[in-house]
Residue frames as a rotation matrix with the C-alpha (Angstrom) as fourth column:
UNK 1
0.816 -0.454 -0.357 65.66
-0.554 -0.791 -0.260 44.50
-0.164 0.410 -0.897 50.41
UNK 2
0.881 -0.407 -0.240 67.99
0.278 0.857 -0.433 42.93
0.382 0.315 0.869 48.59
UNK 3
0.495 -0.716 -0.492 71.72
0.167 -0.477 0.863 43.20
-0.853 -0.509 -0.116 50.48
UNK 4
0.925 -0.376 0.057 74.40
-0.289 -0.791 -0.539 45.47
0.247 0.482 -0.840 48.62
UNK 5
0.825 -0.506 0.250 77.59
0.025 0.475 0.880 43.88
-0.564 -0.720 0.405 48.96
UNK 6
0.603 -0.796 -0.050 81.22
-0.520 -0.345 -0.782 45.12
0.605 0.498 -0.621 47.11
UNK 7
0.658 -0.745 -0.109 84.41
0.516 0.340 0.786 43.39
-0.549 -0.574 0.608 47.81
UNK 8
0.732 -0.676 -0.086 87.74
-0.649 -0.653 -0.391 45.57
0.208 0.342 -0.916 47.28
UNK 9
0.660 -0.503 0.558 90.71
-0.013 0.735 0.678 43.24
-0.751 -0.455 0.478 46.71
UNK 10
0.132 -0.709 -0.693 93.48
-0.981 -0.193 0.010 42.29
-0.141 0.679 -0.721 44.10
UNK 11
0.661 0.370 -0.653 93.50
-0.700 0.618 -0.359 39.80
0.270 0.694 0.667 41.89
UNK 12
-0.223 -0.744 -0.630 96.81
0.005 0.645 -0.764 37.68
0.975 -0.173 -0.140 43.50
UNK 13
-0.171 0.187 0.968 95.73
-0.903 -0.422 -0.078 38.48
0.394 -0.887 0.240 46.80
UNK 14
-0.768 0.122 -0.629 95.38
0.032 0.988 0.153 35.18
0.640 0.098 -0.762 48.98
UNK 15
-0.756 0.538 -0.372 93.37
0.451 0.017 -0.892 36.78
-0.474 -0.843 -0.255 51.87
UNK 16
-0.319 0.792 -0.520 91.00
-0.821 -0.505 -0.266 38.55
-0.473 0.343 0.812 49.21
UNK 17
-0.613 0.005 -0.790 90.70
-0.319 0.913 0.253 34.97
0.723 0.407 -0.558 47.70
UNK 18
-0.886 0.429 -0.179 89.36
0.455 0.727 -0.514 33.86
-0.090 -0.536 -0.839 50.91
UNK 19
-0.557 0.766 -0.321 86.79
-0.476 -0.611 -0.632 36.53
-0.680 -0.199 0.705 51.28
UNK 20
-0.498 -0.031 -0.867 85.77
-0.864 -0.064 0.499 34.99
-0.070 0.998 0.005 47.65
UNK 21
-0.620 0.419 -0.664 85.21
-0.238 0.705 0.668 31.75
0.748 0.572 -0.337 48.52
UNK 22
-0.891 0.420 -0.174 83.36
0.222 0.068 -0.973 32.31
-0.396 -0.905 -0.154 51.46
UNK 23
-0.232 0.873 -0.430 81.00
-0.662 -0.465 -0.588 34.41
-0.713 0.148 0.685 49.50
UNK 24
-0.337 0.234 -0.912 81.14
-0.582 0.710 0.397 31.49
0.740 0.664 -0.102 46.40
UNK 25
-0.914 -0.104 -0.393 80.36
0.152 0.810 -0.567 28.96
0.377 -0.578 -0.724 49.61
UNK 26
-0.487 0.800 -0.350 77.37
0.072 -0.362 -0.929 31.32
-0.870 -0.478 0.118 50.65
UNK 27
-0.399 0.354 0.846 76.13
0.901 0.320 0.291 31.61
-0.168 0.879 -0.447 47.20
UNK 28
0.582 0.388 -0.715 75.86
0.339 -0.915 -0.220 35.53
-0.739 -0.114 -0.664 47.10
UNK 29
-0.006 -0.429 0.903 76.59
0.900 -0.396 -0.182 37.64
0.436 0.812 0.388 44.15
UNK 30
0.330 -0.236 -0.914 78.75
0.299 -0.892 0.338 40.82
-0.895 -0.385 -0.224 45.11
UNK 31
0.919 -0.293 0.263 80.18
0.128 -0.411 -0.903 43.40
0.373 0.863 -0.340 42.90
UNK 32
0.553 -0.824 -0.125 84.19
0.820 0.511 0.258 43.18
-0.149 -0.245 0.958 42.70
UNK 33
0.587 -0.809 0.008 86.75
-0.718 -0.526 -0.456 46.37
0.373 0.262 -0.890 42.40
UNK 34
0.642 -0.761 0.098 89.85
0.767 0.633 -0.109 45.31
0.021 0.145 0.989 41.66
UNK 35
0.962 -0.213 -0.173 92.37
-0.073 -0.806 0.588 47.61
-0.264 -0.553 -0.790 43.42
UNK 36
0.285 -0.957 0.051 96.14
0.570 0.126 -0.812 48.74
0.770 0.260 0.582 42.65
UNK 37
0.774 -0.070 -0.630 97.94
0.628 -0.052 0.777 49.04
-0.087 -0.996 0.003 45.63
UNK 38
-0.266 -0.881 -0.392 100.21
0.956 -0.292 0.008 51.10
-0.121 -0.373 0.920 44.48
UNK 39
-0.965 0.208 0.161 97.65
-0.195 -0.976 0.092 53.72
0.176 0.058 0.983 43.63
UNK 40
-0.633 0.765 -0.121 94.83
0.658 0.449 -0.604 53.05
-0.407 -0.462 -0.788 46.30
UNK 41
-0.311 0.539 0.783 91.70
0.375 -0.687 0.622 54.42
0.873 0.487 0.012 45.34
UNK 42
-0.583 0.048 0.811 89.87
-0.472 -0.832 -0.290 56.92
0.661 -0.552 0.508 47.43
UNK 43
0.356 0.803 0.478 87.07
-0.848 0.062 0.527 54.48
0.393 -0.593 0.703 48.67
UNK 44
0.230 -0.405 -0.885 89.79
0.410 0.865 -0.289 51.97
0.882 -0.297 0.365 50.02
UNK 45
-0.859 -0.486 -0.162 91.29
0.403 -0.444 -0.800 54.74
0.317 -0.752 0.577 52.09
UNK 46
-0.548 0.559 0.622 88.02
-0.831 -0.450 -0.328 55.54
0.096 -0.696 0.711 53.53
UNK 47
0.720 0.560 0.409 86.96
-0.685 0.480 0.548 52.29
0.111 -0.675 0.730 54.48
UNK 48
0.544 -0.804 -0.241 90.07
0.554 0.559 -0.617 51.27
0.630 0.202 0.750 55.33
UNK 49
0.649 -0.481 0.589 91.54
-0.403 -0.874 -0.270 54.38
0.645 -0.062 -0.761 56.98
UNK 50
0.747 -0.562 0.354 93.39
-0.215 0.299 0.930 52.26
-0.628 -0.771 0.102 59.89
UNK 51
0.290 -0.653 0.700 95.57
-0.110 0.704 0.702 50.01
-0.951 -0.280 0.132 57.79
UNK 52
0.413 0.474 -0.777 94.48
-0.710 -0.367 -0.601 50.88
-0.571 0.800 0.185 54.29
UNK 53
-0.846 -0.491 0.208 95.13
-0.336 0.793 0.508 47.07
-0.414 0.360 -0.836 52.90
UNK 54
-0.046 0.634 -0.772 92.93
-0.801 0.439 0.407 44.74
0.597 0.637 0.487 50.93
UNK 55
-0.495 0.814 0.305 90.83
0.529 0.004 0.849 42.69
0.689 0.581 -0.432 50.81
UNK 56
-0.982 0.153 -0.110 87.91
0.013 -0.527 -0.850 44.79
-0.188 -0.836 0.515 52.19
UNK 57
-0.611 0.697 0.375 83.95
0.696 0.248 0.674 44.19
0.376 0.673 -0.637 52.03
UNK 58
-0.904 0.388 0.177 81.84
-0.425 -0.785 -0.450 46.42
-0.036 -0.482 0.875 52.30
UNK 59
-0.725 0.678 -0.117 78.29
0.681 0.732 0.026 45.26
0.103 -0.061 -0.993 52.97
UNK 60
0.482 0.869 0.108 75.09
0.785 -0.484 0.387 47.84
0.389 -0.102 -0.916 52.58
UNK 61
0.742 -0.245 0.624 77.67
-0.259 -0.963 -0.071 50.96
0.618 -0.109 -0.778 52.80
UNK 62
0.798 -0.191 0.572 79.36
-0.578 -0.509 0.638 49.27
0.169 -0.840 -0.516 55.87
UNK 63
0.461 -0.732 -0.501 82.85
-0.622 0.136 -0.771 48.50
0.633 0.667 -0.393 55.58
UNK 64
0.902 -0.358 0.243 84.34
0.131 0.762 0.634 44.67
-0.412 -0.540 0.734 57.30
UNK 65
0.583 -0.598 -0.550 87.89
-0.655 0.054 -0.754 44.66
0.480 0.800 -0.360 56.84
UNK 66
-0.295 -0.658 0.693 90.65
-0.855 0.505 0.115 41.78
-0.426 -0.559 -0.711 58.05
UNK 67
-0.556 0.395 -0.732 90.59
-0.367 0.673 0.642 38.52
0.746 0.625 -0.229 55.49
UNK 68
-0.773 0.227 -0.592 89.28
0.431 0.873 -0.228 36.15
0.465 -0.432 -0.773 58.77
UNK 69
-0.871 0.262 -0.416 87.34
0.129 -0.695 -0.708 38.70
-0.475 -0.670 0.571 60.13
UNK 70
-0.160 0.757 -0.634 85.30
-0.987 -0.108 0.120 39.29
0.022 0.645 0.764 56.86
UNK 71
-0.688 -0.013 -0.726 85.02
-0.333 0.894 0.300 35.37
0.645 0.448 -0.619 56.62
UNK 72
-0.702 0.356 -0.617 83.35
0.701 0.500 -0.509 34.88
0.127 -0.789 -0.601 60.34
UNK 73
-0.437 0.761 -0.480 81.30
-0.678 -0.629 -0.380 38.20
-0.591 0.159 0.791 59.04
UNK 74
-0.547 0.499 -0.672 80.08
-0.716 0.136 0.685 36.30
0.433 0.856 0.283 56.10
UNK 75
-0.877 0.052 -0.478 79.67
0.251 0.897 -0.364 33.03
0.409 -0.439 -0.800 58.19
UNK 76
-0.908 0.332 -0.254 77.70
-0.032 -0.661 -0.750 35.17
-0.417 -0.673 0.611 60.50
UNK 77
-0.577 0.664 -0.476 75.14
-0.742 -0.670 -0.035 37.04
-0.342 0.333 0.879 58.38
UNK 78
0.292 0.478 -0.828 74.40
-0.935 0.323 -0.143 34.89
0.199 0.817 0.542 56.27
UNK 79
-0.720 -0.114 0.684 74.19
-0.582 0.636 -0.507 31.19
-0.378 -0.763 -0.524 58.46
UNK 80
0.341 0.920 0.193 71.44
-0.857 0.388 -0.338 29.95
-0.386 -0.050 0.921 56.41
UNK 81
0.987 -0.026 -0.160 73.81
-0.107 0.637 -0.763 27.75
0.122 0.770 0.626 54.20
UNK 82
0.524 -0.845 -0.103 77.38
0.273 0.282 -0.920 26.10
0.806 0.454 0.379 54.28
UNK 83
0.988 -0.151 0.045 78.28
-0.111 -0.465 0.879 27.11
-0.112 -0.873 -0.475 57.61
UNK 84
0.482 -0.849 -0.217 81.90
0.223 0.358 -0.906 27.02
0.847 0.388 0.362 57.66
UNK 85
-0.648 -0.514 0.563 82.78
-0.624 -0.065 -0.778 27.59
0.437 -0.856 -0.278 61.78
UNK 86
-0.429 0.497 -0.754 81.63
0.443 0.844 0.304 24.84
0.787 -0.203 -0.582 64.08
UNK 87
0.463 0.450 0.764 78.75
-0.390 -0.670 0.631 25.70
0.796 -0.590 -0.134 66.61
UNK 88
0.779 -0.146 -0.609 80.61
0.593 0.484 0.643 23.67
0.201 -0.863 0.464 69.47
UNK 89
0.795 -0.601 -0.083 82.91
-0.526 -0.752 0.397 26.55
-0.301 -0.272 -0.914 71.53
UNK 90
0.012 -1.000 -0.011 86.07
-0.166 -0.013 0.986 24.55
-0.986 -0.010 -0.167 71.73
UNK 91
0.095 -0.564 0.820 86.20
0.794 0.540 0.280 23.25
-0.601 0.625 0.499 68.19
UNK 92
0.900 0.354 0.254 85.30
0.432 -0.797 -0.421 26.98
0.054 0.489 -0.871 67.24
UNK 93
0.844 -0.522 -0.128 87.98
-0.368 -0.735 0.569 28.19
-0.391 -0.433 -0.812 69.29
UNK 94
-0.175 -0.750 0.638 90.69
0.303 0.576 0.759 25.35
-0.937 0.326 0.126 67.63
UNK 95
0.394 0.038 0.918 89.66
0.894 0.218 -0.392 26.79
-0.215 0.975 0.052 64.27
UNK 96
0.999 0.054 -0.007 90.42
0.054 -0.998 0.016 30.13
-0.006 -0.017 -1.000 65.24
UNK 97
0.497 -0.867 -0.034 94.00
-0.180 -0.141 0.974 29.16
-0.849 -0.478 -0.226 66.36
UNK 98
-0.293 -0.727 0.621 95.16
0.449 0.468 0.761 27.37
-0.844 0.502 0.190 63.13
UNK 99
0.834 0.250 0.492 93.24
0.512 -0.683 -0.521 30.25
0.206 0.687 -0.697 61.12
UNK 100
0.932 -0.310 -0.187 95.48
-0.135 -0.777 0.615 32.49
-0.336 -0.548 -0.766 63.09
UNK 101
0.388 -0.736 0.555 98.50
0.266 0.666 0.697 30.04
-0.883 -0.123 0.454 62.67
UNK 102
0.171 -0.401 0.900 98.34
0.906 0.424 0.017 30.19
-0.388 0.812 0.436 59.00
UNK 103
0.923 0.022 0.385 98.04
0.216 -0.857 -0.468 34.01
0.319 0.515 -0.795 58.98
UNK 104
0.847 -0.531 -0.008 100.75
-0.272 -0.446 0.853 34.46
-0.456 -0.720 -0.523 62.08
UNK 105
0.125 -0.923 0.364 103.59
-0.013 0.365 0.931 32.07
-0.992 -0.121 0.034 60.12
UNK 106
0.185 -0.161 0.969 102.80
0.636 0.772 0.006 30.87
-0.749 0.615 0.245 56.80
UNK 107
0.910 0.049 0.412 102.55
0.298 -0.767 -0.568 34.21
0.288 0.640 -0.713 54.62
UNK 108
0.813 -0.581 -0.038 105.71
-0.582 -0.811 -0.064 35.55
0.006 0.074 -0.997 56.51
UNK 109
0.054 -0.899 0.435 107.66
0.027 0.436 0.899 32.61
-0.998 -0.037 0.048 56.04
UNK 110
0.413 -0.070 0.908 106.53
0.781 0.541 -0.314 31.98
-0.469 0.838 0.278 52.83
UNK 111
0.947 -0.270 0.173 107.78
-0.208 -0.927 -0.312 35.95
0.244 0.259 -0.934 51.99
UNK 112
0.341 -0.890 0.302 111.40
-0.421 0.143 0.896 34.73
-0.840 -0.433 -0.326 53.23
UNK 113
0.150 -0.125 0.981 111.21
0.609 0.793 0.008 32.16
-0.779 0.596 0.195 50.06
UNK 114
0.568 0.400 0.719 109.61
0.812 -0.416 -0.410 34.37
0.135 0.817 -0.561 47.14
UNK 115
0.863 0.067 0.501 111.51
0.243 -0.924 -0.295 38.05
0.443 0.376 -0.814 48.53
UNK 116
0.486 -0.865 -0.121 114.85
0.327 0.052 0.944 37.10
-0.810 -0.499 0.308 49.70
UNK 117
0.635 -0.502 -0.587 117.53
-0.767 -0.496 -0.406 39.30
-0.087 0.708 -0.701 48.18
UNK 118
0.574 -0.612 -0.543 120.54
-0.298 0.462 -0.836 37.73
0.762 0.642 0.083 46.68
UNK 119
-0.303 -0.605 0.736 122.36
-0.661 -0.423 -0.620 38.40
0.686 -0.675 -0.272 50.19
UNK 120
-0.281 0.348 0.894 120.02
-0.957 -0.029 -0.290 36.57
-0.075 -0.937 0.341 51.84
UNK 121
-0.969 -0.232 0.087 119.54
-0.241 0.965 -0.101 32.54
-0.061 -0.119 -0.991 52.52
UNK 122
-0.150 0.989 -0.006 116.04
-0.981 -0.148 0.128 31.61
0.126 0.025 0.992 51.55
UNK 123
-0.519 -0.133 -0.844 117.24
0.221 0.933 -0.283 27.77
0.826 -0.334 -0.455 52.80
UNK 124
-0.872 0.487 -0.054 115.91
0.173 0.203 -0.964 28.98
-0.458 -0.850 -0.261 56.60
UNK 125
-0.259 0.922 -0.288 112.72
-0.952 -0.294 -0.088 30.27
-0.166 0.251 0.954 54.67
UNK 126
0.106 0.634 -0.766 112.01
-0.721 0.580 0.379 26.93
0.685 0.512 0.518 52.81
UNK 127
-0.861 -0.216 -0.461 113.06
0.205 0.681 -0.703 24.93
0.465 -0.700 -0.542 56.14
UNK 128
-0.994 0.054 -0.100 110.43
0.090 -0.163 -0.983 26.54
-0.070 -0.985 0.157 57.71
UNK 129
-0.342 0.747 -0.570 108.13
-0.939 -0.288 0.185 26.79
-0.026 0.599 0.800 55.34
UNK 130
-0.341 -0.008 -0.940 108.23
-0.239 0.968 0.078 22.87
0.909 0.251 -0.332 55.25
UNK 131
-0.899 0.145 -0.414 107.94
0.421 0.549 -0.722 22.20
0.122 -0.823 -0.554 59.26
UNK 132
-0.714 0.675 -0.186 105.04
-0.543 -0.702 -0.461 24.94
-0.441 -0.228 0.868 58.91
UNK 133
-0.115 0.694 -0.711 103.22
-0.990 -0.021 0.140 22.69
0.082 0.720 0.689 56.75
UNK 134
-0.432 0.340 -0.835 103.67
0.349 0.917 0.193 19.17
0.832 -0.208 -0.515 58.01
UNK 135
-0.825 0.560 -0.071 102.59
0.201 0.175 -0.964 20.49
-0.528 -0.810 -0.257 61.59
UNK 136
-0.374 0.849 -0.373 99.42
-0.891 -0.440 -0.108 21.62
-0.256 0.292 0.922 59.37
UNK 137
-0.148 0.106 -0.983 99.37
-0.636 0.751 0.177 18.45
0.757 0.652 -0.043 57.38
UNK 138
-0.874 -0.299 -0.383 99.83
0.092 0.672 -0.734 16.76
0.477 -0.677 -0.560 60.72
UNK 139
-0.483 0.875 0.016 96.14
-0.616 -0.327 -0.717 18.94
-0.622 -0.356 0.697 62.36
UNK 140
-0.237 0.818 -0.524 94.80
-0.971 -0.191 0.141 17.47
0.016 0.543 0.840 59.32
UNK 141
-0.302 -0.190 0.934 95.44
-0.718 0.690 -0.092 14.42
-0.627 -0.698 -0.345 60.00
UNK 142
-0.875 0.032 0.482 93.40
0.389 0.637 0.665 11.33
-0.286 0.770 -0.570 57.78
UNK 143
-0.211 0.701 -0.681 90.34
0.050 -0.688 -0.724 14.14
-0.976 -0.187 0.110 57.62
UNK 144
0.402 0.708 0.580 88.84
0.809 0.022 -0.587 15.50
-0.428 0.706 -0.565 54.44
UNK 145
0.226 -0.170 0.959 89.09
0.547 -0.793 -0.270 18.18
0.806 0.585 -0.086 55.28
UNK 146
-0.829 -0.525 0.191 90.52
-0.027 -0.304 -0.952 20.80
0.558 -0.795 0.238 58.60
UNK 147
-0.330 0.750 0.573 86.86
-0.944 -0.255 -0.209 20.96
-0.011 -0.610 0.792 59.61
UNK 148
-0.028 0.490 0.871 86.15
-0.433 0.780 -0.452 17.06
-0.901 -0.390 0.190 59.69
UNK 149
-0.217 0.542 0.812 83.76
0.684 0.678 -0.270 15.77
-0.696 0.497 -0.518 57.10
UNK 150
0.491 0.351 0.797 83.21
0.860 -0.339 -0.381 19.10
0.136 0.873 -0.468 55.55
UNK 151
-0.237 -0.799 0.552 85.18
0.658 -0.550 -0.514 22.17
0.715 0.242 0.656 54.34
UNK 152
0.680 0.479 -0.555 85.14
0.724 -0.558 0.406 24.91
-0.115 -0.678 -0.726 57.09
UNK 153
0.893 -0.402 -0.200 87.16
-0.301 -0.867 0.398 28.04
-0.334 -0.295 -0.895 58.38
UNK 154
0.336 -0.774 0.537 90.41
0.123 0.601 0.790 26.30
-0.934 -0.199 0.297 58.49
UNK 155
-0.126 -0.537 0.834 90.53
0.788 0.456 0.413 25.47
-0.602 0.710 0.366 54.98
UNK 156
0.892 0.395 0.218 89.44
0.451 -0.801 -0.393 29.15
0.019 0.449 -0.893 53.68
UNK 157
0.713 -0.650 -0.263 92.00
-0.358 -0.660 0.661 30.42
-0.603 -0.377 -0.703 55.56
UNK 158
-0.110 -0.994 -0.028 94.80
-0.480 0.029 0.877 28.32
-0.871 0.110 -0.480 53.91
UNK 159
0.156 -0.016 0.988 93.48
0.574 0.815 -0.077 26.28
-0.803 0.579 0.137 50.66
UNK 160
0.999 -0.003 -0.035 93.94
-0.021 -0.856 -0.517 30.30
-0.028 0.517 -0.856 49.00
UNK 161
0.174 -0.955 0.241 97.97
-0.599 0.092 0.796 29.81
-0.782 -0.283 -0.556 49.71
UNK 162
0.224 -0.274 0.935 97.72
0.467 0.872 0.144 26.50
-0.855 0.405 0.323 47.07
UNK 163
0.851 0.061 0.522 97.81
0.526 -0.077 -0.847 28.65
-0.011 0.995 -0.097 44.22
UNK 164
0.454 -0.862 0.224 101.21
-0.846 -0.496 -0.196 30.45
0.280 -0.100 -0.955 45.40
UNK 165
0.338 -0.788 0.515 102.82
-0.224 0.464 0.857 26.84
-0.914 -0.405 -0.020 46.08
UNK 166
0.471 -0.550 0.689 104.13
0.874 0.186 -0.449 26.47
0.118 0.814 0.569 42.41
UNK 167
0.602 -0.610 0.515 105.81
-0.654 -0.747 -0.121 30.62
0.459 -0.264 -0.849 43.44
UNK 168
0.353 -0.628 0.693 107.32
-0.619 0.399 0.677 28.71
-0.702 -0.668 -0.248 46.67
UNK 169
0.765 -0.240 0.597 108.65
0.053 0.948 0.314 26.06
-0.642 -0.209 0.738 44.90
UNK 170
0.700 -0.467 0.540 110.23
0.571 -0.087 -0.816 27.66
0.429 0.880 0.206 42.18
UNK 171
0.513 -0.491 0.704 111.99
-0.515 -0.832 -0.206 30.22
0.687 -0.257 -0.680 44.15
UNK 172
0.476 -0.314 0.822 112.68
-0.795 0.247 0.554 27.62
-0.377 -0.917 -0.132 46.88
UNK 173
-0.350 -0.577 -0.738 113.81
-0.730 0.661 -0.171 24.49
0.587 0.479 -0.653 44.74
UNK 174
-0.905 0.162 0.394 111.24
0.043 0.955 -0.294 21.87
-0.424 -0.249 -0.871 46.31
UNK 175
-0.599 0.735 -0.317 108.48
-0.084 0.335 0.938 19.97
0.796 0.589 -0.139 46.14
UNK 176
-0.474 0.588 0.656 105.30
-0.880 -0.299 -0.368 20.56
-0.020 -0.752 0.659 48.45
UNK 177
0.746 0.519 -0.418 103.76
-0.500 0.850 0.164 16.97
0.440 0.087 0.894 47.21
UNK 178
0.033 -0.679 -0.734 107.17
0.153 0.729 -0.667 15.22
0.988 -0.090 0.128 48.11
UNK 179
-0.805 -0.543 0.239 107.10
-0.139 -0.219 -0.966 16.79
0.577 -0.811 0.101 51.45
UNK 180
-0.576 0.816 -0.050 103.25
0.099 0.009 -0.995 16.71
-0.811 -0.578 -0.086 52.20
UNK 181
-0.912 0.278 -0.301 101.61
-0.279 0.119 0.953 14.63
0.301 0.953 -0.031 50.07
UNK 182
-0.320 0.849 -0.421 98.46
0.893 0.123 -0.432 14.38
-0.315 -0.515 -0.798 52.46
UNK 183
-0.199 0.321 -0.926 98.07
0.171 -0.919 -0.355 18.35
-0.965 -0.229 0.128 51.91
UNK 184
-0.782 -0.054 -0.621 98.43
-0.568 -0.346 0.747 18.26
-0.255 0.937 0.239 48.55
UNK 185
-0.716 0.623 -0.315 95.78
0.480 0.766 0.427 15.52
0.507 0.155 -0.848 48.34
UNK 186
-0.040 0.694 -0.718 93.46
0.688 -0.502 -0.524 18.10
-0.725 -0.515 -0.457 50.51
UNK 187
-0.542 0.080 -0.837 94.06
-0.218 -0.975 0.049 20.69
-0.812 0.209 0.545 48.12
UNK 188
-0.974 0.187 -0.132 93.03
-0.022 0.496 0.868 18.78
0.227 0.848 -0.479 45.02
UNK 189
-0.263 0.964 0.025 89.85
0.956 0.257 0.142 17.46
0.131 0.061 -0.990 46.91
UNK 190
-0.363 0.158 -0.918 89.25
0.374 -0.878 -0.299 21.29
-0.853 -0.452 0.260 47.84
UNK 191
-0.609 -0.512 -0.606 89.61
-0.374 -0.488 0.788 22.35
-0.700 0.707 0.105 44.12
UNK 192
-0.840 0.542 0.017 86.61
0.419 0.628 0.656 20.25
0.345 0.558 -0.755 43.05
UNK 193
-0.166 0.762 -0.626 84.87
0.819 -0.247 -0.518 22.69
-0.549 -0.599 -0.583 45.07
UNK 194
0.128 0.103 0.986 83.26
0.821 -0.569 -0.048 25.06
0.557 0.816 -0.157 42.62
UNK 195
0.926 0.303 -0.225 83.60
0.376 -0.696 0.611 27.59
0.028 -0.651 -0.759 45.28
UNK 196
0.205 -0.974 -0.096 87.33
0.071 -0.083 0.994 27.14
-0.976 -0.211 0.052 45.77
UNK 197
-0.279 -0.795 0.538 88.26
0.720 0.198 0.665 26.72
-0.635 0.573 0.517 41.91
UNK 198
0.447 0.372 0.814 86.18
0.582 -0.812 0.051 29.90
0.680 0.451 -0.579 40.64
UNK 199
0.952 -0.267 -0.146 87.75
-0.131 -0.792 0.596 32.20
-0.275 -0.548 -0.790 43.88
UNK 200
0.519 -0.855 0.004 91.69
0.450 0.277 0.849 30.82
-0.727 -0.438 0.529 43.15
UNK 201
0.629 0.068 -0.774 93.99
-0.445 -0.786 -0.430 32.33
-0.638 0.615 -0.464 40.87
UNK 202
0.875 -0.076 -0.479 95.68
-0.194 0.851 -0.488 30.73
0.444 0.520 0.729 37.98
UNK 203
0.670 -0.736 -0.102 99.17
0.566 0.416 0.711 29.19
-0.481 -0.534 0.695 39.56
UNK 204
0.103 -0.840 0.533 101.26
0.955 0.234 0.184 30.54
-0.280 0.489 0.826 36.77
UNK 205
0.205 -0.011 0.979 100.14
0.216 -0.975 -0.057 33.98
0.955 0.223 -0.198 36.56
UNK 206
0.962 -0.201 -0.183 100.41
0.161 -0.123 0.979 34.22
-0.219 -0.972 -0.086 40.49
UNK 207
0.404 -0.872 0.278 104.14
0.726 0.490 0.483 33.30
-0.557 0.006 0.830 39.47
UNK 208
-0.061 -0.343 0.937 104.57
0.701 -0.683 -0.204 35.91
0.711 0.645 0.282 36.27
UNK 209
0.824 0.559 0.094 102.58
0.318 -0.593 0.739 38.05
0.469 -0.579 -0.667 39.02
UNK 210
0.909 -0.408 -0.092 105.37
0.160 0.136 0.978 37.36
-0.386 -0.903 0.189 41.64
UNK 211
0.379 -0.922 0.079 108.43
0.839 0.378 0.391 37.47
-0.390 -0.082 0.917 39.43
UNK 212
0.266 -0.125 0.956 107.73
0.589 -0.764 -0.264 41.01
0.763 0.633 -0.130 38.04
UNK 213
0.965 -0.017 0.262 107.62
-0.177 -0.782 0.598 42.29
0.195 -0.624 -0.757 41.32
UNK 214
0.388 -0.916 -0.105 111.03
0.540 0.133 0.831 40.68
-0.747 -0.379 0.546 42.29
UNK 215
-0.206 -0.529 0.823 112.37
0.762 -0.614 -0.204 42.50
0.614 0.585 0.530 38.48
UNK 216
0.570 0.231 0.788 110.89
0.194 -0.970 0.143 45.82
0.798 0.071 -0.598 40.07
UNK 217
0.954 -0.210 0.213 112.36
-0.276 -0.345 0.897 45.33
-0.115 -0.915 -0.387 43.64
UNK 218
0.370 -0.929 -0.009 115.66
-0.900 -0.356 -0.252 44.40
0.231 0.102 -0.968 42.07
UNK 219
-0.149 -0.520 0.841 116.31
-0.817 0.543 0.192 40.82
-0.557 -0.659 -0.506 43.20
UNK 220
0.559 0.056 0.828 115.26
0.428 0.835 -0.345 38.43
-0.710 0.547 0.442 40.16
C-alpha cells in the first residue's frame, strides 16, 4: 500500500521548508496545501489543535507536527535512503542540540532584525544575529557540511534560514558573507543539492513577502 502523505505549510515558511527537503532527500512524492495563516483552514485546526501552526504532515490520516520533529519522523520511517541523523548516540544527541540552537535563538533573533518598530534598536538584533552565526560557522568548522562528509539534521534545520539572509541584511545593513564567509560557502555547496534548491524559496520574494507584512503591521 502505497503511503498517503500531505504536508500543510506556507510558502515563506522556513520550518515547512525543512519538512520539504527532508521529504526531497527521501525521494517521496507528497501532496502540498498551501495554508493562510490568517484564515487557517479547518483541517489545520484539527490536526493541529494544540498550537495550530504550520508546517504540519500528515502521513496515512496521522498528523506529525513540530518542523524537527516531522524531520526525525521522516528520517525514521523511511531509513532506507539518505539518512540524515547519525546512528552513534552522542553525535545524535550533538545534532539535536544545534537543531534546537537554531530553533531556540536564530528565528527569534533574526525577528528582532526584520520586526523591529521604528522605536526600537534592531543594532542588538543584528549583533546577535552575527555572534549566533559565527558560533554556528565555528560547529562547522572546515566540514562540508554540520553532519561531516554528508548533509544531515543540522543542516535541514538551518540551510532553510539562507533564503531569509538577503531579508536580514536588508533590514539590518550587513553582510552575512563578510561576517561568515565559511557559512555562506556551506550554503552554496548545500544549494547544489537538488533537494535543498527545489524545497527553498526565491530570496527576493521571501523579501517582497517580508516587507508587506512590515506595510501591514505599520513599521516599513
Amino acid at each position: 500500500m502505497a503511503d498517503d502523505i500531505v504536508l500543510l505549510s506556507g510558502w515563506p515558511s522556513m520550518f515547512g521548508m525543512r519538512v520539504r527537503v527532508a521529504l526531497a532527500e527521501k525521494g517521496l512524492k507528497y501532496e502540498y496545501r498551501e495554508e493562510d495563516l490568517r484564515n487557517k483552514s479547518p483541517l489545520l485546526l484539527n490536526m493541529n489543535p494544540v498550537h495550530k501552526k504550520i508546517p504540519v504532515l500528515i502521513h496515512n490520516g496521522k498528523p506529525i507536527s513540530e518542523s524537527m520533529v516531522i524531520v526525525e519522523y521522516i528520517d525514521g520511517v523511511w531509513n532506507h535512503k539518505s539518512p540524515l541523523l547519525p546512528t552513534d548516540p552522542y553525535q545524535r544527541a550533538q545534532a539535536r542540540f544545534w537543531a534546537d540552537y537554531v530553533d531556540k535563538k536564530l528565528y527569534d533573533i533574526g525577528k528582532k532584525i526584520i520586526w523591529s518598530t521604528k522605536e526600537e534598536d534592531p543594532e542588538t538584533g543584528k549583533k546577535e544575529f552575527i555572534e549566533c552565526l559565527k558560533l554556528l560557522e565555528r560547529e562547522l568548522g572546515d566540514n562540508p557540511y554540520f553532519g561531516g562528509e554528508n548533509f544531515g539534521f543540522v543542516d535541514v534545520s538551518l540551510v532553510t534560514f539562507s533564503c531569509w539572509f538577503h531579508t536580514y541584511e536588508s533590514y539590518g545593513n550587513f553582510s552575512i558573507e563578510t561576517e561568515c564567509p565559511k557559512l555562506i560557502s556551506w550554503t552554496k555547496r548545500c544549494l547544489e543539492k537538488d533537494s535543498v534548491s527545489s524545497s527553498l524559496a526565491d530570496p527576493h520574494k521571501i523579501h517582497d513577502f517580508a516587507s508587506g507584512v512590515r506595510k501591514r503591521l505599520g513599521i516599513e
